[in-house]
Structures are given as structure tokens and as C-alpha cells.
C-alpha positions in Angstrom: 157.6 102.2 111.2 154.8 104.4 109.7 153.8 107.3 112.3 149.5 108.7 111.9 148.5 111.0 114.4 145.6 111.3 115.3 143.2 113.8 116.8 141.3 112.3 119.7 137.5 113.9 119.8 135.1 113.4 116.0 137.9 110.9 115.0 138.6 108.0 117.9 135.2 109.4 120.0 132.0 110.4 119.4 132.2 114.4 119.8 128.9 115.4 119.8 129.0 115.5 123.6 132.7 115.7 124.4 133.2 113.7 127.4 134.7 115.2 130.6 134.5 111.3 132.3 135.0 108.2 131.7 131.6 106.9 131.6 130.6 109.2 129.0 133.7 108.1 126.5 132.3 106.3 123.7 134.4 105.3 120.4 132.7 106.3 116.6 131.7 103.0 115.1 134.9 101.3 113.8 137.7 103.6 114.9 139.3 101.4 117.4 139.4 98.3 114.8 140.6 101.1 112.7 143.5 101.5 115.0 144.1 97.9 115.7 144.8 97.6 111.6 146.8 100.5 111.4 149.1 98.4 114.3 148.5 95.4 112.1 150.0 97.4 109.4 153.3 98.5 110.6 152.0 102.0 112.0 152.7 103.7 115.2 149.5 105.4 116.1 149.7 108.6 118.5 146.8 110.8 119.7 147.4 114.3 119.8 144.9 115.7 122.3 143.7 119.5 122.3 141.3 119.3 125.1 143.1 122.6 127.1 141.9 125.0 124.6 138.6 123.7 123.9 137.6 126.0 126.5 135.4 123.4 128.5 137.4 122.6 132.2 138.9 118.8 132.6 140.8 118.2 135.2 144.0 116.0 134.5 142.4 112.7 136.8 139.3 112.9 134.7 141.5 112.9 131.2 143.4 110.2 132.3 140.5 108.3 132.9 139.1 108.8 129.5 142.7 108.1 128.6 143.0 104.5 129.8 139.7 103.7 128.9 140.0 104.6 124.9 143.6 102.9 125.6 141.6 99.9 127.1 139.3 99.5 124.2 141.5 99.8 121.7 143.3 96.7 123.5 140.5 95.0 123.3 140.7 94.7 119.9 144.3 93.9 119.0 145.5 97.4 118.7 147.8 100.2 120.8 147.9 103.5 121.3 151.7 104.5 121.7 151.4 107.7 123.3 149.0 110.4 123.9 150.1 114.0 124.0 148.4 116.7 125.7 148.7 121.1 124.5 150.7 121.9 127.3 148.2 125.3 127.6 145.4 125.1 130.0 142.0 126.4 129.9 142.3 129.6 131.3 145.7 131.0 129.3 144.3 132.8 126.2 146.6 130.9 123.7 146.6 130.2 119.9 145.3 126.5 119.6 146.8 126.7 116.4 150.1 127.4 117.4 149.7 124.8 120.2 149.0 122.2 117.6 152.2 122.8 115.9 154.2 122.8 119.2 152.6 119.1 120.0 153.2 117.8 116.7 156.9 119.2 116.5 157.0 117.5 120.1 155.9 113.9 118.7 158.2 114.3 116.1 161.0 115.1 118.5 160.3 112.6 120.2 159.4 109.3 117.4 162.7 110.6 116.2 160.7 111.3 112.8 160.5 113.9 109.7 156.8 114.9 109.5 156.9 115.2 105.9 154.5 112.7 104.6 153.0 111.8 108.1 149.4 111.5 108.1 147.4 113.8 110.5 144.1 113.0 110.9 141.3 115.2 112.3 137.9 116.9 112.1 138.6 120.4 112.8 140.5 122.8 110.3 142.5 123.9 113.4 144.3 120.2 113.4 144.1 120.7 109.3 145.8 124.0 109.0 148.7 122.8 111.8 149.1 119.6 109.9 149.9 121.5 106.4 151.9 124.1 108.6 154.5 121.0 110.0 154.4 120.2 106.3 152.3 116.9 106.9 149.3 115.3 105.2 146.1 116.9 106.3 143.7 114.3 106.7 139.8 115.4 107.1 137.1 112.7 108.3 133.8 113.3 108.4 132.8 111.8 111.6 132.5 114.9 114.6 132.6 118.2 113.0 133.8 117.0 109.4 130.9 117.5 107.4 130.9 121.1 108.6 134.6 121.6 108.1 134.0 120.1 104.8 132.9 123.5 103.5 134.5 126.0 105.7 137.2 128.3 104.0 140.7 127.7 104.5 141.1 124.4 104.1 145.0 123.0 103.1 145.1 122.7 99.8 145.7 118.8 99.3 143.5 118.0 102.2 142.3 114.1 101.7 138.7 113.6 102.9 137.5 110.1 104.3 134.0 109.0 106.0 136.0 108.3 109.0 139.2 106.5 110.2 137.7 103.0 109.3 137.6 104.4 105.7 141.5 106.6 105.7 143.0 102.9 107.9 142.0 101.1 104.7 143.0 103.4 101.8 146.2 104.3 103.4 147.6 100.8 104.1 147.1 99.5 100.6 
């Protein structure tokens, strides 16, 4: 089976108000059908959460909530989740969110028993971008959340595929 990981906030969820509940948790157009195809497809689809740097406090209850409702939705729709990962740094450690990016990736890969070469990792931010071309995986930009402005920033992996979102990459990728 295919493994994509995928960054949670500006790619599954709108991020223009990150959600620290569940009742503010709403998906971007399309994603969770997005998911749901990637299943369809033969793909494993795991969310690799960054939330503990993002220097806004969530408690763990209130991220598992958003957690099992995304999980939920995506459900709803024919589709799974098959695990969500969580940087293992909280809020108040001053800690490369880089670095923590490529310690959860090497830890899904440990774990799916899988060589990241070639694995699509989808996100918004050129933090996920530049971790995803450090673990020697694809670098997949959409331009839902902050996309459009990471678009132009500097930096960006060379080889870095752009999409309008994850509706757009599901469809591209599986043909």
C-alpha cells in the first residue's frame, strides 16, 4: 500500500482560525472526499500534526476531540485516517519545529514499516516542505491555508509539486 502524509491545519482544515475545539473544526471544501479516494485508491493516509510548536496552547482532551471529529467526518464519507501523529514537543520547550517534523516522519516510517523515498508529504507551510525534502520525500505544496503565501517564500525544495488543494494532488497522484 501507497503511504501520503499529510499535514493537518490549511490541508484537511480550514486554518485561517486554527481550531483549539471541536466545534470550531471545519474541513476545506473537498479534502475529506479527497481522503476517502486516496483510501479508494490503495493509499494509507496518515496525519502528521504540529500543533505543539505552533505556539498557541491545546490541551491533549481538546486535540483529541478535534481528532475524532475530522476522523468522524472523514468516515462519513467512505474514507480512514490510519493514524495521527503528534511532535512529541510541547508549547512551552523552545524546539526546532523543523527538526521535530523530521523526528515524526522518521517515526511514521518506523512504524508503516516504509522507505520515505517517493512518499508524498503534503502541506502548506515550507516548514513541512523543507522536512519532507530533508527525509528525502516528495514535497507536496497546496494552496489552501498558507499556500499561496508559501508559494513565493524563499527556500522552497527544489522539486516541490504545487496543487489547489488535496482534492486537486488525490486526483493527479492516483492516475
Amino acid at each position: 500500500m501507497k503511504l501520503i502524509i499529510l499535514d493537518q491545519d490549511g490541508v484537511i482544515n480550514n486554518s485561517s482560525a486554527v481550531a483549539h475545539k471541536s466545534s470550531e473544526w471545519s474541513p476545506i471544501l473537498g479534502s475529506l472526499e479527497a481522503i476517502a479516494y486516496l483510501n479508494q485508491m490503495g493509499c494509507r493516509v496518515v496525519v502528521a500534526s504540529n500543533r505543539s510548536c505552533d505556539r498557541k496552547a491545546m490541551d491533549i482532551s481538546a486535540f483529541n476531540a478535534i481528532n475524532d471529529k475530522m476522523c468522524k467526518a472523514v468516515n462519513q464519507v467512505g474514507g480512514r485516517i490510519d493514524a495521527i501523529f503528534l511532535s512529541p514537543q510541547s508549547n512551552i520547550e523552545k524546539y526546532n519545529c523543523g527538526k521535530s517534523l523530521i523526528t515524526m516522519f522518521e517515526e511514521i516510517a518506523l512504524r508503516f514499516g516504509a522507505d520515505l523515498n517517493n512518499v508524498p508529504i503534503v502541506g502548506d507551510e515550507l516548514r513541512y516542505l523543507r522536512a519532507a525534502e530533508f527525509v528525502g520525500a516528495i514535497p507536496i505544496m497546496v494552496l489552501t491555508g498558507k499556500g499561496k503565501k508559501t508559494k513565493n517564500a524563499k527556500g522552497l525544495p527544489k522539486g516541490t509539486k504545487s496543487f489547489a488543494d488535496l482534492s486537486s494532488f488525490s486526483d493527479a497522484f492516483t492516475k
